[in-house]
C-alpha positions in Angstrom: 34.1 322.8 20.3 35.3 324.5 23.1 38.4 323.2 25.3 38.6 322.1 28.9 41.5 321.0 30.2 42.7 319.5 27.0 40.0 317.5 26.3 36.9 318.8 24.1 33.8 319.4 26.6 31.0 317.0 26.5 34.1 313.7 26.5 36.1 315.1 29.1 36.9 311.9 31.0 37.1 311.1 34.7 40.4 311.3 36.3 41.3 311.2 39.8 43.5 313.4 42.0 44.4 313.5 45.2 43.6 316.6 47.5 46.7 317.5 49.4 44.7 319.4 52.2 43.6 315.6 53.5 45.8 313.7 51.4 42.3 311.6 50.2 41.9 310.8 46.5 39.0 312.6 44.9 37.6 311.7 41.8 36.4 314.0 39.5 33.4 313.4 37.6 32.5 312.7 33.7 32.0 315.5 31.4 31.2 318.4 33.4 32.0 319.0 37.4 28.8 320.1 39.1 28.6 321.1 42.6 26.0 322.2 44.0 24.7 323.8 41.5 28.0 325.5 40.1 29.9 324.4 37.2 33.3 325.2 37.4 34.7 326.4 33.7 38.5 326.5 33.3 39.9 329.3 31.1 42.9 329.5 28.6 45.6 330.6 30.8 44.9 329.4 34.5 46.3 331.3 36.9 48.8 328.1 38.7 47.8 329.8 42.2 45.8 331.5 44.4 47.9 334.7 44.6 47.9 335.1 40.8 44.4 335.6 40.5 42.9 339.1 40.2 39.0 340.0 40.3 38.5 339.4 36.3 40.6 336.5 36.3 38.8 334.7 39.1 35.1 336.2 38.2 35.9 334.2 34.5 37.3 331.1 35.6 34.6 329.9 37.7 31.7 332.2 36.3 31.4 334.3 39.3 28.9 337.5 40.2 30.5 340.2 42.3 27.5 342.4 43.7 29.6 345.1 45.8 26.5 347.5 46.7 25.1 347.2 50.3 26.5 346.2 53.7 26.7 343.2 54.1 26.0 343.0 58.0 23.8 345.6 59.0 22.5 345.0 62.5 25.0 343.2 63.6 26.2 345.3 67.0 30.0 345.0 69.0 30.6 342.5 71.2 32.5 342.9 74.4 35.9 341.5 73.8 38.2 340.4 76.1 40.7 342.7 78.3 43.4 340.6 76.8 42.6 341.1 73.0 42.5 345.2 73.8 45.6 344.6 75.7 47.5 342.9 72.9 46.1 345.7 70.4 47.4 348.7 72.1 50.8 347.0 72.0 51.0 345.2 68.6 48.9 348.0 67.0 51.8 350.6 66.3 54.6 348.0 66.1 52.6 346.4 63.2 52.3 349.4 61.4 56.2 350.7 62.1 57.5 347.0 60.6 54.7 347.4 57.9 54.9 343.8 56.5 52.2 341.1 55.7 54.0 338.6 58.0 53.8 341.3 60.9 50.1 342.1 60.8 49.0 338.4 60.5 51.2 337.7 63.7 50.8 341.2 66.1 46.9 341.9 64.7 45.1 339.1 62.9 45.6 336.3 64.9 44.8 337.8 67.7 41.1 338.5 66.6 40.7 336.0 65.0 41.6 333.5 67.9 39.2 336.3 70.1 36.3 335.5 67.5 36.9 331.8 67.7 37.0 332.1 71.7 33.5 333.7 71.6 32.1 331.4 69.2 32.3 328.5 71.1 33.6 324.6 70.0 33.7 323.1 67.2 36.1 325.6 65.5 39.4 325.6 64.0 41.9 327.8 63.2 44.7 327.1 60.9 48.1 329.9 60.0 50.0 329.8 56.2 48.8 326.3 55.8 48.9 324.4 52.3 45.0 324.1 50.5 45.5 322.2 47.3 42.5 321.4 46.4 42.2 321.7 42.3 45.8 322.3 41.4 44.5 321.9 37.7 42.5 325.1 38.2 44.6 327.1 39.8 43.0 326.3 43.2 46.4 326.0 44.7 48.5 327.3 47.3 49.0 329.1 51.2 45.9 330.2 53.2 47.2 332.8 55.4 44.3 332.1 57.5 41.4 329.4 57.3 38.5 328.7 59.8 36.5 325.5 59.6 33.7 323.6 62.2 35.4 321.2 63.2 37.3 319.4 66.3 40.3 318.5 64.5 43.3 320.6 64.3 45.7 318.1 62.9 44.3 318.4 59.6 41.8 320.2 57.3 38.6 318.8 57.9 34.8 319.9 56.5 33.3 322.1 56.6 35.5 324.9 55.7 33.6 328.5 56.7 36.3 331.6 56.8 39.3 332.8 54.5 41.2 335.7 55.6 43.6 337.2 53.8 46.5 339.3 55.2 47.2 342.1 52.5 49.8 345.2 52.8 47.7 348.1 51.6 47.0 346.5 48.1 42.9 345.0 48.8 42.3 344.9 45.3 45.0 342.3 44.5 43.2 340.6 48.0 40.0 340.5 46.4 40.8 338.5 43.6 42.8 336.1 45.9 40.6 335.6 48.7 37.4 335.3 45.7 39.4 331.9 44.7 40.6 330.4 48.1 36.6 330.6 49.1 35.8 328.8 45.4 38.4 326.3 46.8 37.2 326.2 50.2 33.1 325.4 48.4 34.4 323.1 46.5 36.5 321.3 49.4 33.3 320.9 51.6 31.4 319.6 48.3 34.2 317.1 47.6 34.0 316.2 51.5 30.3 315.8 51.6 29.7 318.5 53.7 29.2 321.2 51.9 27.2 324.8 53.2 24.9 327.4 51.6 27.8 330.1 52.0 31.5 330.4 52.8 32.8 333.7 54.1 35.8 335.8 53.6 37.6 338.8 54.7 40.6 340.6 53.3 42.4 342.7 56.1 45.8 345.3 56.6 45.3 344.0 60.4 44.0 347.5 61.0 41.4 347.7 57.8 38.8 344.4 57.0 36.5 344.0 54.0 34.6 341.2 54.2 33.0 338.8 51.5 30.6 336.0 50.8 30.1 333.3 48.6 26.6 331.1 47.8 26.9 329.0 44.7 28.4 331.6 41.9 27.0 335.0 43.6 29.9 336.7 45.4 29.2 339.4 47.7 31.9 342.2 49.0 30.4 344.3 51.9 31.1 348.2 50.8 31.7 348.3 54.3 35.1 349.0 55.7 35.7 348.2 59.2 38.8 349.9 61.2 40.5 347.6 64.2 39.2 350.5 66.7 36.0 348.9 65.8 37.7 345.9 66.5 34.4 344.6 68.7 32.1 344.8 65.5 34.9 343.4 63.5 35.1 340.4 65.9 31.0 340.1 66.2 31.0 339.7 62.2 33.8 337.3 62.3 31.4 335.5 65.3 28.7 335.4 62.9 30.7 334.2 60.0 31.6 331.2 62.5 28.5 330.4 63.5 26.6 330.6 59.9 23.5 332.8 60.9 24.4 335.6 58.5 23.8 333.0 55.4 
């Protein structure tokens, strides 16, 4: 019989934990853990956190499809962003790339669009830096969001439902991929645990001045072969709009 967690599948009893992104207790259910559809399948050798999954290792823990052939948001036209976002780019833009770290192209470039996207979206959105998302340590679902977007009012804590992960990255989107693949798993599971949950959660893997973007309904995962640049940065903002709002689901 095959192994879960220590326990042989079919008996696996219910056991409660608490989720450390709301500090609420959550219990788990009997036997299997179906959300929505999806039934989550833990593998020998979990990775202990977000960062230490890769593609393969996240497609077999949680039985994932990765379908990387088409755009992903064709249509979708450049918005008119602010004077202050183009501002802030033509300054942070080349002192970004000259430091060259992660921590530099979250502060200098990300933020900065991805605050402009939440702007244009409107209320209720919000926007949380390097926070903690704990939400099933036991598989690997563990660890720092550099960036996480939900709709809601509160900004205190992280509150359903989640809609965004971005990912800051050096050069290396592969190793993104993988690690942005099991923060959204995290984030669907988080909204299904909270009672809110959505038909999709988006994500996007980003240099600052390069974005891929992904999506996630039930086990299908979706990476747009797409690649946007940041002097496109009013089409990368419009996807990131459309992300916020839900109407590319």
């Amino acid at each position: 019989m095959q192994k879960y967690g220590g326990q042989p599948q079919g008996i696996h009893m219910a056991e409660e934990f608490v989720c450390q992104a709301t500090n609420i207790p959550l219990a788990l259910s009997p036997n299997t853990e179906k959300l929505q559809g999806v039934v989550y399948q833990g593998v020998t050798g979990v990775p202990m956190s977000y960062s230490e999954f890769g593609i393969a290792e996240v497609k077999a823990s949680f039985a994932l499809t990765l379908d990387e052939s088409r755009e992903l948001f064709v249509g979708i036209s450049a918005v008119e962003v602010s004077e202050r976002l183009r501002e802030t780019l033509a300054e942070n833009v080349p002192l970004a790339l000259a430091i060259g770290t992660e921590k530099a192209r979250s502060e200098l470039l990300i933020a900065p669009i991805l605050l402009e996207a939440r702007r244009l979206a409107g209320p209720p959105v919000s926007f949380f830096s390097g926070v903690e998302f704990n939400v099933a340590p036991e598989k690997g679902l563990r660890g720092v969001c550099d960036f996480l977007l939900s709709r809601s009012n509160e900004q205190w804590t992280i509150e359903a439902p989640v809609v965004a992960i971005v990912e800051a990255k050096n050069e290396n989107f592969k190793a993104g991929i993988g690690q942005c693949l099991a923060e959204m798993v995290a984030a669907q599971l988080f909204n299904v645990q909270m009672a809110k949950p959505i038909p999709t959660v988006f994500g996007a893997v980003t240099t600052g001045n390069l974005w891929r973007f992904l999506r996630l309904s039930g086990t299908a995962a979706k990476l747009d072969n797409a690649e946007f640049h940041i002097d496109d940065v009013g089409r990368i903002v419009s996807v990131l709009v459309a992300m916020l709002k839900g109407t590319r689901d």
